[in-house]
C-alpha positions in Angstrom: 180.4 2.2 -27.3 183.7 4.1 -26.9 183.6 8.4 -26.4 186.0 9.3 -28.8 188.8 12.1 -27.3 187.0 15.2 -27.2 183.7 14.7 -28.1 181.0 16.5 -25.6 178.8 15.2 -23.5 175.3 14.0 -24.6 172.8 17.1 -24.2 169.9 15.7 -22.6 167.8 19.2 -22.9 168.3 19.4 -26.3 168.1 15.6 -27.0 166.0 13.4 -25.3 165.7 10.6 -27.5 168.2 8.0 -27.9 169.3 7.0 -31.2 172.1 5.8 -33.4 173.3 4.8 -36.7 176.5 4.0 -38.8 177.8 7.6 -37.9 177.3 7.9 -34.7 180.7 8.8 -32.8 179.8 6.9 -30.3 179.9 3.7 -32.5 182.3 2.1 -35.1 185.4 3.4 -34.0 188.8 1.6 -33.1 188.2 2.6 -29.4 185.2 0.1 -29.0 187.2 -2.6 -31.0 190.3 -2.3 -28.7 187.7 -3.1 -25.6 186.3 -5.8 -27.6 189.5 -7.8 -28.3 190.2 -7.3 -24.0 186.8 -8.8 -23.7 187.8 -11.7 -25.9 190.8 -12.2 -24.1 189.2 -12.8 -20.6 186.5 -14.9 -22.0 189.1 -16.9 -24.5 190.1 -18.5 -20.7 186.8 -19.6 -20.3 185.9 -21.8 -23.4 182.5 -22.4 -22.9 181.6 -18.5 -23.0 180.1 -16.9 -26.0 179.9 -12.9 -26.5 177.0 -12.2 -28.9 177.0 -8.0 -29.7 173.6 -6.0 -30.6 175.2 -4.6 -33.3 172.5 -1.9 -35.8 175.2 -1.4 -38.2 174.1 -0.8 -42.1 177.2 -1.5 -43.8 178.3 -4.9 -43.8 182.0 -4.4 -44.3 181.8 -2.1 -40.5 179.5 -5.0 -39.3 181.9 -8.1 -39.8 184.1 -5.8 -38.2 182.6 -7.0 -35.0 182.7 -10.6 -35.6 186.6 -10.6 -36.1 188.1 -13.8 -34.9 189.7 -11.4 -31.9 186.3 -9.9 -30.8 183.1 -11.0 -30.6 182.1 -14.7 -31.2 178.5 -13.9 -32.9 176.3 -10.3 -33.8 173.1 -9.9 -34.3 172.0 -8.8 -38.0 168.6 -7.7 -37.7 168.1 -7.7 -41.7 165.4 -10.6 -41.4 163.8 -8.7 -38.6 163.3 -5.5 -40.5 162.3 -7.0 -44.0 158.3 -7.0 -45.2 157.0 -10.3 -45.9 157.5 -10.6 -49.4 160.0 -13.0 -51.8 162.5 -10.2 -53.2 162.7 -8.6 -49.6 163.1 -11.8 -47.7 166.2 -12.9 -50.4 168.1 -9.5 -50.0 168.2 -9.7 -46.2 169.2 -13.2 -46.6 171.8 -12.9 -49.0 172.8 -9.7 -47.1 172.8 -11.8 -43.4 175.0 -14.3 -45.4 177.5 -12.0 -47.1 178.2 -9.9 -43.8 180.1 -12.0 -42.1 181.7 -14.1 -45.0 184.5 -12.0 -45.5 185.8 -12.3 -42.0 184.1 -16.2 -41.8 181.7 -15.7 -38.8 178.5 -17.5 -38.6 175.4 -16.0 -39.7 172.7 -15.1 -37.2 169.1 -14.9 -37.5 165.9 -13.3 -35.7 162.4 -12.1 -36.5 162.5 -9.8 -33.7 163.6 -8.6 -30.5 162.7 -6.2 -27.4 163.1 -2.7 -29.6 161.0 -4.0 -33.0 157.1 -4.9 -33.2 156.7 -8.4 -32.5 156.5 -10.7 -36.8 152.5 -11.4 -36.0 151.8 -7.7 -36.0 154.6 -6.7 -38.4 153.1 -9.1 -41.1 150.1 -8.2 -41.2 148.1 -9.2 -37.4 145.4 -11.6 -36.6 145.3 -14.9 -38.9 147.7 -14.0 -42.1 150.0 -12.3 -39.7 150.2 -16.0 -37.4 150.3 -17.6 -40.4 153.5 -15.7 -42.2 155.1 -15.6 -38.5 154.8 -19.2 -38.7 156.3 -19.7 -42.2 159.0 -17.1 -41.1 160.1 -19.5 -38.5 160.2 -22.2 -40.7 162.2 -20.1 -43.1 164.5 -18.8 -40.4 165.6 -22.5 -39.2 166.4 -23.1 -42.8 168.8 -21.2 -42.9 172.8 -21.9 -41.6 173.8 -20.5 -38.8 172.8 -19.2 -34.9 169.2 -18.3 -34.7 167.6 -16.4 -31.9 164.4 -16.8 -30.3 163.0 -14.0 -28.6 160.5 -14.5 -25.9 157.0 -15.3 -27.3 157.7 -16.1 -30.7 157.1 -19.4 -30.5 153.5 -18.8 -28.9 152.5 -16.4 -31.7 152.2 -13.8 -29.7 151.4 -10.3 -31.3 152.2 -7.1 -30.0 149.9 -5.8 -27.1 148.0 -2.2 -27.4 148.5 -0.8 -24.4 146.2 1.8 -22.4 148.7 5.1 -21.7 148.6 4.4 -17.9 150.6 1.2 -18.2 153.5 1.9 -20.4 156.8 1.8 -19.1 159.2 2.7 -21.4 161.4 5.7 -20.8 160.8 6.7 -24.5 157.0 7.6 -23.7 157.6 10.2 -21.1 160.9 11.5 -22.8 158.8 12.3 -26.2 156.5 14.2 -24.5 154.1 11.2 -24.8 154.5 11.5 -29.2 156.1 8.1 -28.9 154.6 5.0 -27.6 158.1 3.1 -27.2 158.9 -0.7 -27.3 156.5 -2.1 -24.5 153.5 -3.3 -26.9 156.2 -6.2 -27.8 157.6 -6.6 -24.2 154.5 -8.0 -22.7 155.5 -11.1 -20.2 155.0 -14.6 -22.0 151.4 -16.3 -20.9 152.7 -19.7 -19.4 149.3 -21.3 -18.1 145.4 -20.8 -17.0 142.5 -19.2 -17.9 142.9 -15.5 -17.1 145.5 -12.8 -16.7 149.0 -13.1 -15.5 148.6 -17.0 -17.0 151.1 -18.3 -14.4 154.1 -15.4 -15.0 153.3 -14.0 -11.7 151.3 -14.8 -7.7 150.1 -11.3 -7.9 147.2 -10.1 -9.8 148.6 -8.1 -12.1 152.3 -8.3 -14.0 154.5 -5.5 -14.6 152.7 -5.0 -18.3 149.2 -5.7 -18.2 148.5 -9.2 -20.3 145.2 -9.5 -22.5 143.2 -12.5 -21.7 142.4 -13.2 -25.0 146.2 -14.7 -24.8 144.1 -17.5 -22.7 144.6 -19.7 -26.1 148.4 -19.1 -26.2 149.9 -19.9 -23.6 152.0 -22.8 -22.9 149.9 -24.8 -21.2 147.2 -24.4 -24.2 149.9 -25.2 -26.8 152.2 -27.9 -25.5 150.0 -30.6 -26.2 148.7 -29.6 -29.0 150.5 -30.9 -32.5 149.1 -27.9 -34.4 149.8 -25.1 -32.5 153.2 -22.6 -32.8 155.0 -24.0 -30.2 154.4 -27.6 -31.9 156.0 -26.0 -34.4 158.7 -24.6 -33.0 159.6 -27.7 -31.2 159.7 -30.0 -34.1 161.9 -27.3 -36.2 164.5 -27.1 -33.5 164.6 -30.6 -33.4 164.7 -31.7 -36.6 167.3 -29.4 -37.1 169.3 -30.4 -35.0 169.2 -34.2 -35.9 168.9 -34.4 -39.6 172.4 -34.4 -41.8 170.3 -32.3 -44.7 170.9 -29.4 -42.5 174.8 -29.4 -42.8 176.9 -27.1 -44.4 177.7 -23.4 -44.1 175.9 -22.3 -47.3 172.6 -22.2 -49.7 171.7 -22.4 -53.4 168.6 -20.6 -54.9 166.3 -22.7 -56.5 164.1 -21.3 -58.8 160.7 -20.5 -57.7 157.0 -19.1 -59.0 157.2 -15.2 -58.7 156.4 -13.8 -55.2 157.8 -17.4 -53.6 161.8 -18.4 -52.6 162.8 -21.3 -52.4 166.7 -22.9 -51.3 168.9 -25.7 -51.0 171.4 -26.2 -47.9 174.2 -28.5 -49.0 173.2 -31.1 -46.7 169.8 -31.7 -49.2 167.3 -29.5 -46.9 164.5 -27.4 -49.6 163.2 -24.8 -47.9 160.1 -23.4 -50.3 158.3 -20.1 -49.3 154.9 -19.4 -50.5 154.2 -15.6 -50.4 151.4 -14.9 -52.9 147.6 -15.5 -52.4 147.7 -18.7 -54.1 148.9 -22.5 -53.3 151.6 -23.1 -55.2 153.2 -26.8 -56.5 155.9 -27.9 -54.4 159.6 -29.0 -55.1 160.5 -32.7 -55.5 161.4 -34.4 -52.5 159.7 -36.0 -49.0 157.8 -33.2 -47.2 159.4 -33.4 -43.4 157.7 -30.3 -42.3 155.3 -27.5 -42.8 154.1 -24.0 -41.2 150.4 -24.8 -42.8 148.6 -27.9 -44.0 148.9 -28.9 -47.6 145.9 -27.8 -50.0 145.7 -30.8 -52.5 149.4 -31.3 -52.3 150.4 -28.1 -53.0 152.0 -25.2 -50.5 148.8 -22.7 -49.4 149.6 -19.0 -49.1 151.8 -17.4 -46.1 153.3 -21.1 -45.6 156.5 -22.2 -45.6 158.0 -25.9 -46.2 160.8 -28.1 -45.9 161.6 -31.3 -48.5 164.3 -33.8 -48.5 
């Protein structure tokens, strides 16, 4: 952010809650560009730096603005992050991910969510068909070309945590007059191993946001071996990914697709098929090289995602 030349000081009395958008003075003005491009300049002498900006901009013309080849080397577009779980939602944050930064040519970027947003198990839906669409999400997401960001816990499944008012930490509680919960249900620390709470994150007895024990099932130590689980998942997608030529090039085509699904081509040969009814639906031709569900009878089940060669 840049303080534009006689703006006043933020009134905390009178405004205790932070928040911004595409008008903010605070935001999209030539004085946070201008320390941008010196930022670039520093870090253009160190090539193996990268300078990624949280950037909640709306319009995408302002947003590629950020991503010039003089500023910042990547943004995050939370587009993906914010859409519902459904076909025509999911293709107009994709298409609009894609077309923000093409007229400047910067790479897309991709996330389901981050430390401000509920975490994509709650968000779509919670408990089994909100695991299951978080899991075809991912699938969908690694799909796509581009950067893509994991944040922490994602690829356990964790949901958001309903905290007891004693143990929230965010600022945002307290400054509403305790009206707003803030962002700690999704900040709970990751479950790494063990039985019972802090699962290995910490020697004391408690963390620094309580963690359920019912997480006993998701953490690492439960998933790694296990070929079914979300971290399974995650593994194999990052992997395959990164070693198969069907993922190359900068672009996709829309396929057409049974209402309520998507479905896309990269122009490597990757199909990515996305099944967002109540119904299994037939999939496209090619080799199936990975899937967020089991098959029913060789056909895609609900909330699942898939990729063909």
């Amino acid at each position: 952010m840049a303080k534009p030349e006689g703006l006043p000081d933020y009134d905390w009395e009178s405004n205790r809650l932070l928040s911004n958008d595409d008008n903010d003075p605070r935001f999209n003005n030539p004085g946070v560009h201008e320390i941008h491009r010196g930022l670039r300049k520093v870090m253009n002498e160190y090539p193996d730096t990268v300078a990624v900006g949280e950037i909640w901009v709306r319009d995408n013309e302002r947003f590629g603005e950020y991503i010039r080849p003089d500023e910042l080397h990547l943004g995050f577009n939370f587009r993906l992050a914010e859409a519902e779980f459904g076909a025509d939602s999911l293709r107009e944050a994709i298409e609009n991910s894609l077309g923000a930064v093409a007229a400047v040519g910067g790479t897309p970027t991709w996330t389901l969510s981050n430390h401000d947003v509920e975490r994509e198990v709650t968000r779509y839906g919670g408990g089994e068909i909100g695991l299951a669409r978080a899991r075809a999400m991912a699938v969908v997401e690694f799909a796509l070309p581009g950067a893509v960001f994991i944040y922490n816990g994602s690829e356990l499944g964790l949901p958001n945590v309903d905290l007891p008012d004693e143990a929230l930490q965010d600022p945002v509680w307290e400054r509403s007059g305790h009206t707003e919960r803030g962002r700690d249900g999704c900040r709970v620390p990751v479950p790494w191993e063990g039985a019972t709470p802090p699962f290995g994150f910490s020697s004391t007895e408690t963390s620094w946001l309580p963690m359920p024990p019912e997480w006993a099932d998701r953490t690492v130590e439960a998933q790694i071996e296990d070929v079914t689980s979300t971290l399974s998942l995650y593994r194999s997608a990052i992997e395959l990914r990164a070693l198969r030529p069907e993922f190359s090039g900068n672009e996709i085509d829309w396929y057409g697709s049974p209402s309520g699904c998507l479905a896309f081509r990269r122009r490597g040969g990757l199909v990515c098929a996305l099944n967002a009814t109540d119904a299994p639906i037939p999939l496209p031709p090619g080799e199936l090289l990975l899937a967020s569900a089991p098959l029913v009878n060789g056909e895609l089940p609900p909330n699942a995602a898939a990729w063909l060669v």
